[in-house]
Steps between C-alpha positions, in 0.01 A plus 500: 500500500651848369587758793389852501757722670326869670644763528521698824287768396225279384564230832178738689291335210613098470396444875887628631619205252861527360393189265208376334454090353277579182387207286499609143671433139605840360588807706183689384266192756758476756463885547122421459514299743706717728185761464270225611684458775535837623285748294626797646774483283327510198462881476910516566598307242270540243327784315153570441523297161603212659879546385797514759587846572808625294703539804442128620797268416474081469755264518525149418784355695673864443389489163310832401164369380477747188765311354411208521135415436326772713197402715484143250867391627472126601583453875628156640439372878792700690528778280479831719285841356680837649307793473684774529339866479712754272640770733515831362698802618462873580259637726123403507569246235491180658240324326160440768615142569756597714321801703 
C-alpha cells in the first residue's frame, strides 16, 4: 500500500498524521483517497476545478510527478507520495497553505 507523506503545515488537517497508508493504483486515487480520508484537505490541495493548486508539488519516490505520468503515474505497494507545498519568497507571498 503506497504512503502519503504530510507536510507540517497541512499535519492540523490529516488528524496530526505525519503519514497516511492509501490504497490506490495511480497517484491521482491514492490522493483521492487521501481526501476521503481527511476531507479537510481537499480545499488545500486542490482548486475549485478539481486540479491541484499550482503551488502543490508530488513526488513519486522523489520523482516529480509532472515528469513522469502526472496524477496517472502507476504506484507499486511501498512506493511513498511526498507532497510538498511550493514556498515562495518576499513578503505577503507565501501562498495560503502555509498561513
Amino acid at each position: 500500500m503506497p504512503q502519503i507523506q504530510i507536510p507540517s503545515p497541512l499535519r492540523q488537517y490529516s488528524g496530526k498524521q505525519s503519514t497516511v497508508d492509501v490504497a490506490g493504483d495511480t497517484v491521482g486515487e491514492a490522493l483521492t483517497g487521501l481526501i476521503t480520508q481527511h476531507p479537510e484537505l481537499k480545499r488545500h490541495l486542490y482548486n475549485e476545478d478539481g486540479k491541484l493548486r499550482a503551488f502543490v508539488n508530488v513526488y513519486v519516490n522523489d520523482e516529480d510527478m509532472r515528469y513522469l505520468q502526472k496524477e496517472a503515474t502507476t504506484l507499486k505497494d511501498g512506493d511513498t507520495i511526498s507532497i510538498v507545498p511550493s514556498i515562495a519568497g518576499g513578503r505577503g507571498s507565501a501562498p495560503s497553505i502555509l498561513r
